[in-house]
KOLMAR-567592 format. One record per atom (N, C-alpha, C, O): residue number from 1; residue in three letters; atom name; x, y, z. Coordinates in nm, 4 decimals, always signed. Layout:
<rs>
R / i / aa / at / x / y / z
R / NUM / ALA / CA / X / Y / Z
...
</rs>
This chain:
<rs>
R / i / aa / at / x / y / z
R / 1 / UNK / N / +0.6593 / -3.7348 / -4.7834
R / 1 / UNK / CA / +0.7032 / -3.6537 / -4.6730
R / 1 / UNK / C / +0.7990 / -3.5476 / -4.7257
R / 1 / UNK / O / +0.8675 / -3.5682 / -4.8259
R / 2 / UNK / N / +0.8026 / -3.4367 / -4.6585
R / 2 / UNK / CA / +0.8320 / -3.3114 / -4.7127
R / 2 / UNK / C / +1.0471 / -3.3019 / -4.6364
R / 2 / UNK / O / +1.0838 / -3.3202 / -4.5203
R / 3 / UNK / N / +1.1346 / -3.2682 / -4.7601
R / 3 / UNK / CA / +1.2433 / -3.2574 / -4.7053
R / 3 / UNK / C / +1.2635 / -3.1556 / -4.5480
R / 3 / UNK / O / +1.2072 / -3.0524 / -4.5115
R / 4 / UNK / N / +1.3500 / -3.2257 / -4.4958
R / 4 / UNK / CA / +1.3577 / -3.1767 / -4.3420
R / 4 / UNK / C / +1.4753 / -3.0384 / -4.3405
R / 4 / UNK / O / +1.5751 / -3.0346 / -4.4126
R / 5 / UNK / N / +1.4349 / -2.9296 / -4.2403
R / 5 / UNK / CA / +1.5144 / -2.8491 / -4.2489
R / 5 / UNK / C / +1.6488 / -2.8454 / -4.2575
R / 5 / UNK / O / +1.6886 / -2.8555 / -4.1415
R / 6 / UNK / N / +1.7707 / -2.8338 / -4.3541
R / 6 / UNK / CA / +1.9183 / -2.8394 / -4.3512
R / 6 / UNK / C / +1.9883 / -2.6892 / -4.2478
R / 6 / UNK / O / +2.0847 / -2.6737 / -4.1728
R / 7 / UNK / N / +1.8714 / -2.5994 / -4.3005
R / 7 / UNK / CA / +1.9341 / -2.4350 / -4.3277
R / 7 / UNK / C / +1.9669 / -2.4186 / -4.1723
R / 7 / UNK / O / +2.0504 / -2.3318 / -4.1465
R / 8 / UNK / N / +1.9097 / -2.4940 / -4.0589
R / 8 / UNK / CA / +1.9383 / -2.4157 / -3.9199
R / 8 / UNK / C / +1.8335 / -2.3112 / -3.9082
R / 8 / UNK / O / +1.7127 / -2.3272 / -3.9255
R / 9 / UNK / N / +1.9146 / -2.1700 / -3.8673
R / 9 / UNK / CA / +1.8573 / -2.0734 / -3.7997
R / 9 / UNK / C / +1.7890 / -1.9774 / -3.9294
R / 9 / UNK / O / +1.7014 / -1.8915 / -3.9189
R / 10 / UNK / N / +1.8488 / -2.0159 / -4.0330
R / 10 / UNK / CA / +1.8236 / -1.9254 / -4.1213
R / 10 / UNK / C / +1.6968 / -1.9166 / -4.2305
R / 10 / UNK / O / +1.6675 / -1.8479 / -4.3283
R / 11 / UNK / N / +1.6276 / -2.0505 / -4.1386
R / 11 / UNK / CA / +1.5049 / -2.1138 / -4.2054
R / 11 / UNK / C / +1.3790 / -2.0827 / -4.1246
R / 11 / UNK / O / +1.4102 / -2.1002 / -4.0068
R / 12 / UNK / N / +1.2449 / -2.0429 / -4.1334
R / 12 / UNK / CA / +1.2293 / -1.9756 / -4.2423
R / 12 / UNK / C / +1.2764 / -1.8210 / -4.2181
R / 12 / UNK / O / +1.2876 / -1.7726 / -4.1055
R / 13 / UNK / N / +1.3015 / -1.7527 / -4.3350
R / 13 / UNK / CA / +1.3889 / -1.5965 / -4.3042
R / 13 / UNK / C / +1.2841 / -1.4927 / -4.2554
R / 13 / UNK / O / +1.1711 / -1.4779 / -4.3020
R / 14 / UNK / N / +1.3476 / -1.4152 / -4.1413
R / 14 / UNK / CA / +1.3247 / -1.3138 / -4.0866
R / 14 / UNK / C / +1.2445 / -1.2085 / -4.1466
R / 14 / UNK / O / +1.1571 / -1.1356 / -4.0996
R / 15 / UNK / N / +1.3028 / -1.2200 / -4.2771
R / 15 / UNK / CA / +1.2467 / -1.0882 / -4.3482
R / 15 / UNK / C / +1.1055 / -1.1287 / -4.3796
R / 15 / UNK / O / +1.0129 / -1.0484 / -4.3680
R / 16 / UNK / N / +1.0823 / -1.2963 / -4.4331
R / 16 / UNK / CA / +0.9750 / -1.3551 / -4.4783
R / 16 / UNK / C / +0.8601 / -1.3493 / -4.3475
R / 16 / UNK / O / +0.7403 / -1.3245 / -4.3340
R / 17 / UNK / N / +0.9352 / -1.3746 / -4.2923
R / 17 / UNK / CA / +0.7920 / -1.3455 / -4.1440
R / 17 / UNK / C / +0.7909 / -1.2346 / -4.1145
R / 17 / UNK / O / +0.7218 / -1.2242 / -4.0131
R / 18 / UNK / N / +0.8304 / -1.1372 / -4.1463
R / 18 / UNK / CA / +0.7967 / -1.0123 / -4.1091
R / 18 / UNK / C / +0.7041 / -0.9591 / -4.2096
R / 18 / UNK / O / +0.6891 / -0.8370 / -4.2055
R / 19 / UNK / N / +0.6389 / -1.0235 / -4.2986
R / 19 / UNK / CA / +0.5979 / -0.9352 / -4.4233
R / 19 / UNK / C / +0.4647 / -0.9738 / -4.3308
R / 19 / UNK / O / +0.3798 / -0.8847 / -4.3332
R / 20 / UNK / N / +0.4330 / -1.0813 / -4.2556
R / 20 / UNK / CA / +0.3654 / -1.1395 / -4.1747
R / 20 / UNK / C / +0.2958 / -1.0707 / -4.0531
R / 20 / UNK / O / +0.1754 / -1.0481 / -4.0415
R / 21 / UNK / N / +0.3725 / -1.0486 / -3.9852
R / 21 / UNK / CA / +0.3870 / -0.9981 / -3.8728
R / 21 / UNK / C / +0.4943 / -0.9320 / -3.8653
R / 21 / UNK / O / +0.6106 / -0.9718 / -3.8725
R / 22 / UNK / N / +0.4302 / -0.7716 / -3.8421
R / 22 / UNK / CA / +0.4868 / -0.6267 / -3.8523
R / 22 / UNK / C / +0.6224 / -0.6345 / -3.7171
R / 22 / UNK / O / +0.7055 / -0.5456 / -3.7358
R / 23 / UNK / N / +0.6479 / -0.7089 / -3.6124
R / 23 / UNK / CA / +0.7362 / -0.6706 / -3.5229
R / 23 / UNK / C / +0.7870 / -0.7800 / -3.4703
R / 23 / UNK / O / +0.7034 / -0.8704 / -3.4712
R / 24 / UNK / N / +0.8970 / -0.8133 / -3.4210
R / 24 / UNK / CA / +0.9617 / -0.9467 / -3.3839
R / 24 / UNK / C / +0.9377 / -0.9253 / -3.2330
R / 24 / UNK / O / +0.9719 / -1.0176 / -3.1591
R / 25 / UNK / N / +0.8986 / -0.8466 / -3.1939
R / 25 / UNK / CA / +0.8447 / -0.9238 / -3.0638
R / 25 / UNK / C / +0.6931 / -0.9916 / -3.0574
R / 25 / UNK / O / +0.6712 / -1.0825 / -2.9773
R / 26 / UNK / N / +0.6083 / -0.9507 / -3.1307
R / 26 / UNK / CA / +0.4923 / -0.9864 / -3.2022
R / 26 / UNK / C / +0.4927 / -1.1322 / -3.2554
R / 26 / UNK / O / +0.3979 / -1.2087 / -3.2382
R / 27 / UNK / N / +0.6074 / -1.1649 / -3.3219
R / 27 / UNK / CA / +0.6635 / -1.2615 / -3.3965
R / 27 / UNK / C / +0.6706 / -1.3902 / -3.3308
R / 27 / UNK / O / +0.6247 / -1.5013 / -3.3572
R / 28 / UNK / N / +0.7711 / -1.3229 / -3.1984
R / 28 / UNK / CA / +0.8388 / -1.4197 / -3.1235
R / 28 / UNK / C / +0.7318 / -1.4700 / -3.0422
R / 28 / UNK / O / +0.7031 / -1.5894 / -3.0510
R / 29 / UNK / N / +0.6614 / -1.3853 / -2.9547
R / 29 / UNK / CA / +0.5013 / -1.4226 / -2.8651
R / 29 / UNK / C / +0.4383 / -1.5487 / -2.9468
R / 29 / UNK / O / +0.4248 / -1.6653 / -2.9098
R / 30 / UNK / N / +0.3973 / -1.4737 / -3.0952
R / 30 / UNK / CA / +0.2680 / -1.5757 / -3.1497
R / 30 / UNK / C / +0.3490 / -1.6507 / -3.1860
R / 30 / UNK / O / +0.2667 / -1.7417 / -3.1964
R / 31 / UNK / N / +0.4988 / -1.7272 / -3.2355
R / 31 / UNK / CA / +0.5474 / -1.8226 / -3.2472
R / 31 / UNK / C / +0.5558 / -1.8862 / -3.1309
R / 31 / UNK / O / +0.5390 / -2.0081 / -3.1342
R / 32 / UNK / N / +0.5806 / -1.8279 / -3.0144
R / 32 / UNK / CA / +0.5797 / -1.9324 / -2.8733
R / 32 / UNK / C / +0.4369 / -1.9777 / -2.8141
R / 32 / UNK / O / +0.4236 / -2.0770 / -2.7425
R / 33 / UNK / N / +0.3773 / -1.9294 / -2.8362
R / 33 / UNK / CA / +0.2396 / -1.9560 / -2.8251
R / 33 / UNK / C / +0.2050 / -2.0525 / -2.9217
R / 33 / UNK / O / +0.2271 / -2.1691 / -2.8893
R / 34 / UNK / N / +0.1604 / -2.0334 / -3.0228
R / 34 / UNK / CA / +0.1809 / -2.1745 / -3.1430
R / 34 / UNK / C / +0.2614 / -2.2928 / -3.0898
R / 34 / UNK / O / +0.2094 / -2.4035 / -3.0758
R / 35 / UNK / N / +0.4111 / -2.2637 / -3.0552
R / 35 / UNK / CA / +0.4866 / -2.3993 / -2.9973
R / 35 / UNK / C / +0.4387 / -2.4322 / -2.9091
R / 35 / UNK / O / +0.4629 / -2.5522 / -2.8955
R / 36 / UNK / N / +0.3696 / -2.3901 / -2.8202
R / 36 / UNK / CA / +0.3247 / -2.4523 / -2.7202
R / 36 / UNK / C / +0.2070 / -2.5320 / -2.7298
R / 36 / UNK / O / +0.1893 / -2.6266 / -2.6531
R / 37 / UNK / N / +0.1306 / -2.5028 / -2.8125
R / 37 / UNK / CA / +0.0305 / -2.5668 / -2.8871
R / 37 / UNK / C / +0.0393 / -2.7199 / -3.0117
R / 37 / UNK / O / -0.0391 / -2.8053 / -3.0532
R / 38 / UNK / N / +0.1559 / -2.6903 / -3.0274
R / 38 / UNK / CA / +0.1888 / -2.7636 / -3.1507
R / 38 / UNK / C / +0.2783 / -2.9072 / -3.0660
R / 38 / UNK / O / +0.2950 / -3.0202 / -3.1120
R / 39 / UNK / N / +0.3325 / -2.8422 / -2.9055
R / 39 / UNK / CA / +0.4085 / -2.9825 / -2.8337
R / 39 / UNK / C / +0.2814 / -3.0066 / -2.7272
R / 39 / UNK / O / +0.3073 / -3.1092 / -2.6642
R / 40 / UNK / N / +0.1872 / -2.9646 / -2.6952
R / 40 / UNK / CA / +0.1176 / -3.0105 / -2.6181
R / 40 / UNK / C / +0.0097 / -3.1104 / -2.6705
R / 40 / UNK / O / -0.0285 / -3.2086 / -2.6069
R / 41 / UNK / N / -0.0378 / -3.0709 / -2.8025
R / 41 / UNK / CA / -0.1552 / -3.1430 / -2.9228
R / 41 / UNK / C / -0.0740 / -3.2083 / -2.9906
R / 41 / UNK / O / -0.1184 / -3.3093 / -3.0452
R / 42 / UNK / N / +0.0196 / -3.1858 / -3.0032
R / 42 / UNK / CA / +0.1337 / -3.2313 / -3.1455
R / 42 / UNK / C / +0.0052 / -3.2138 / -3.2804
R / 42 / UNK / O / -0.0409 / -3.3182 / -3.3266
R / 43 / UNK / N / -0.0435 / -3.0817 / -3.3340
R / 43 / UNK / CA / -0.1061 / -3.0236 / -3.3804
R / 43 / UNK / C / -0.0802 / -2.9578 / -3.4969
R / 43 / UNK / O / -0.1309 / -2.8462 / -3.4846
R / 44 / UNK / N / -0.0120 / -2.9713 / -3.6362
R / 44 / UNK / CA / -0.0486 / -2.8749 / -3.6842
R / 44 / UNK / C / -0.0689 / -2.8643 / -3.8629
R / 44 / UNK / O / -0.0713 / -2.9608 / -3.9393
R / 45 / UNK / N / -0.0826 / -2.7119 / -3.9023
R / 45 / UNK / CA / -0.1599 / -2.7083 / -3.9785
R / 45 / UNK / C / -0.0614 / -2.7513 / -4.1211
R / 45 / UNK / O / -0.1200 / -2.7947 / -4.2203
R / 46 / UNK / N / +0.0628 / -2.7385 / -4.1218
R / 46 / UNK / CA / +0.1055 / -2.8086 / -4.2577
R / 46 / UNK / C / +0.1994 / -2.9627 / -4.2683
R / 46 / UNK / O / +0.1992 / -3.0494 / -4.1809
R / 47 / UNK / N / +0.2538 / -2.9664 / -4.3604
R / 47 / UNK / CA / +0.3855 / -3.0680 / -4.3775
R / 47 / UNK / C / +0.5081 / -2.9590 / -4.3052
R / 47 / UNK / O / +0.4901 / -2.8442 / -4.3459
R / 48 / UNK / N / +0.5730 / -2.9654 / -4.2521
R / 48 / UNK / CA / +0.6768 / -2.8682 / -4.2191
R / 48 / UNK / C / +0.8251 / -2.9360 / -4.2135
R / 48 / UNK / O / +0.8415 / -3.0471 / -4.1630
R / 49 / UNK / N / +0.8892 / -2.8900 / -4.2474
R / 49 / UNK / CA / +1.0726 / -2.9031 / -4.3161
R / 49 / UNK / C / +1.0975 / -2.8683 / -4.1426
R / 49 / UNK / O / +1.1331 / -2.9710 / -4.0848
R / 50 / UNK / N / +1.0904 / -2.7898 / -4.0819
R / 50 / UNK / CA / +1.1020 / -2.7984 / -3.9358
R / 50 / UNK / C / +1.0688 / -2.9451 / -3.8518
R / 50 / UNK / O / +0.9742 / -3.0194 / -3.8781
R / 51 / UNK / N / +1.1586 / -2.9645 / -3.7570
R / 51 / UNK / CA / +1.0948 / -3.0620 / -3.6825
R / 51 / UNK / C / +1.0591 / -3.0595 / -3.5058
R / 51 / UNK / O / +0.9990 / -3.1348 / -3.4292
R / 52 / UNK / N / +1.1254 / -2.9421 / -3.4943
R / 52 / UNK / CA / +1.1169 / -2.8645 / -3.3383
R / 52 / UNK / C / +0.9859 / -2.7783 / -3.3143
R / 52 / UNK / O / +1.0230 / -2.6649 / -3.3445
R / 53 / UNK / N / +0.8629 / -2.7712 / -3.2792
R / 53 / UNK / CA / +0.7625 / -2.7318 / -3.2289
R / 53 / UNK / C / +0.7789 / -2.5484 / -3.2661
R / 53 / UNK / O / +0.6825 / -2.4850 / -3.3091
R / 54 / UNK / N / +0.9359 / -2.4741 / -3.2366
R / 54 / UNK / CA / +0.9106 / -2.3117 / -3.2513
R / 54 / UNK / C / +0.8993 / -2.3402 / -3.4232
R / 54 / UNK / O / +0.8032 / -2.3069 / -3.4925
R / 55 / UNK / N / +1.0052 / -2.4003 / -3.4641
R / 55 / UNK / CA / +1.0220 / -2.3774 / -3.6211
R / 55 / UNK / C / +0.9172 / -2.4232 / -3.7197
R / 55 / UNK / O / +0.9108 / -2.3794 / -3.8346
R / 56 / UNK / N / +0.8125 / -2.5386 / -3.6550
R / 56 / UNK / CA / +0.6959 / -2.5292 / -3.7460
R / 56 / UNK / C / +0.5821 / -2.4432 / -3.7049
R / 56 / UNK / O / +0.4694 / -2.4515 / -3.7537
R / 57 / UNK / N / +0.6223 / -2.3509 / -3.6022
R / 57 / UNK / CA / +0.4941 / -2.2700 / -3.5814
R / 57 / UNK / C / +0.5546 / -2.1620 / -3.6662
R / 57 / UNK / O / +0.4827 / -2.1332 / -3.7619
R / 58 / UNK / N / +0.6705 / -2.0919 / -3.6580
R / 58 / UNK / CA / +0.7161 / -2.0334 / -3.7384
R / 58 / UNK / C / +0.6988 / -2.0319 / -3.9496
R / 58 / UNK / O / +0.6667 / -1.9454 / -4.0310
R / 59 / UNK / N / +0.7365 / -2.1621 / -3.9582
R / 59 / UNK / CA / +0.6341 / -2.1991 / -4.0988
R / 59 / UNK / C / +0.5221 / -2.2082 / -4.0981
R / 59 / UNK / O / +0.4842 / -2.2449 / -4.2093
R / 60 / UNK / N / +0.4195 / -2.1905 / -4.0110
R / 60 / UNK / CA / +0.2950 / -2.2025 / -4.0357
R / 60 / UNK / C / +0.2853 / -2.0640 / -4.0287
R / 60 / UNK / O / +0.1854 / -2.0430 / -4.0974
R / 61 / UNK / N / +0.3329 / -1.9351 / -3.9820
R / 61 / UNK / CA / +0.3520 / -1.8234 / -3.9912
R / 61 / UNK / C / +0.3026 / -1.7607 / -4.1216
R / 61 / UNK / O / +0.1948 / -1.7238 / -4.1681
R / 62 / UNK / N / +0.4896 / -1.7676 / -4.1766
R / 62 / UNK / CA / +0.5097 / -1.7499 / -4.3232
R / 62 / UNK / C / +0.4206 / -1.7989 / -4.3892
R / 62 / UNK / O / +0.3819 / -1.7161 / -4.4717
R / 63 / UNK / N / +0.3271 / -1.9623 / -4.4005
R / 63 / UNK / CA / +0.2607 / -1.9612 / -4.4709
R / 63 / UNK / C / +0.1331 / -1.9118 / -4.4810
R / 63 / UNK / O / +0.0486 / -1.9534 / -4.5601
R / 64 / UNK / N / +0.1103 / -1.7728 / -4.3561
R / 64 / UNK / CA / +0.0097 / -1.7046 / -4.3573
R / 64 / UNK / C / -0.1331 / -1.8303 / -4.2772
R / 64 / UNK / O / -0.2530 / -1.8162 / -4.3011
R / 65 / UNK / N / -0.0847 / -1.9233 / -4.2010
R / 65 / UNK / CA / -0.1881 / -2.0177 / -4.1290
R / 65 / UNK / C / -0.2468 / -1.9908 / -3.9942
R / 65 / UNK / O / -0.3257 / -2.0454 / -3.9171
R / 66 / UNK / N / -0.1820 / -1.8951 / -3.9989
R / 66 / UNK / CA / -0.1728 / -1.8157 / -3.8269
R / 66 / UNK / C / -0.2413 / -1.6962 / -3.8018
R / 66 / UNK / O / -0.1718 / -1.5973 / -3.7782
R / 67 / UNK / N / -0.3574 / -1.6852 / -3.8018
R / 67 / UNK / CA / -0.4327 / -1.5371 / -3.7416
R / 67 / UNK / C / -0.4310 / -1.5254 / -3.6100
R / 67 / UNK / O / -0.4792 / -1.6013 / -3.5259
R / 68 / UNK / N / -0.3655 / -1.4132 / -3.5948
R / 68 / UNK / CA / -0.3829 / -1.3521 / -3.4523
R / 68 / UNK / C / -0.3897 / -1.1982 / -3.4337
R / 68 / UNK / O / -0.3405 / -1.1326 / -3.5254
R / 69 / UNK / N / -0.4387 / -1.1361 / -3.3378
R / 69 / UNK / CA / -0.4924 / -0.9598 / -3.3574
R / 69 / UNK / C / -0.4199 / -0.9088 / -3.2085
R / 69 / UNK / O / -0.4400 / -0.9603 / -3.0985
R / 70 / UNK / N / -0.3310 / -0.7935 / -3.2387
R / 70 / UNK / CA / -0.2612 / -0.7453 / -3.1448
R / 70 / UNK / C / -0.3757 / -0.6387 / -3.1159
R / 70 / UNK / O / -0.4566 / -0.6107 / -3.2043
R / 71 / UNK / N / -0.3803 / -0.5835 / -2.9972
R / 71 / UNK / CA / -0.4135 / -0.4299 / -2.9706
R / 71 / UNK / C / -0.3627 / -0.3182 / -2.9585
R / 71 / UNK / O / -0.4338 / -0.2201 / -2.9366
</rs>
């Protein structure tokens, strides 16, 4: 089992999901959308250091597990 998040808010970094997804409101949508997915299935695609539903959708982000297409 994979160590659990220490860092708080500062995990995973802002800058790192943005290389991701170009805009933090963009960001914030497909991360709440994912959480909602991830506490309703308890669903998801890695080991995650997060243990709160936004923060492993958020690492599944960063690790590029997440396709989604804005218009």
């Amino acid at each position: 089992m994979s160590e659990k998040n220490v860092e708080g808010l500062r995990y995973p970094s802002i800058d790192e999901l943005l290389k991701r997804i170009d805009s933090k409101y963009k960001l914030a949508y497909t991360a709440a959308m994912r959480a909602k997915i991830i506490r309703e299935k308890e669903d998801t695609t890695i080991e995650a250091k997060c243990v709160k539903p936004v923060g492993i959708a958020l690492e599944e982000i960063r690790e590029g597990k997440i396709d989604i297409e804005f218009e």
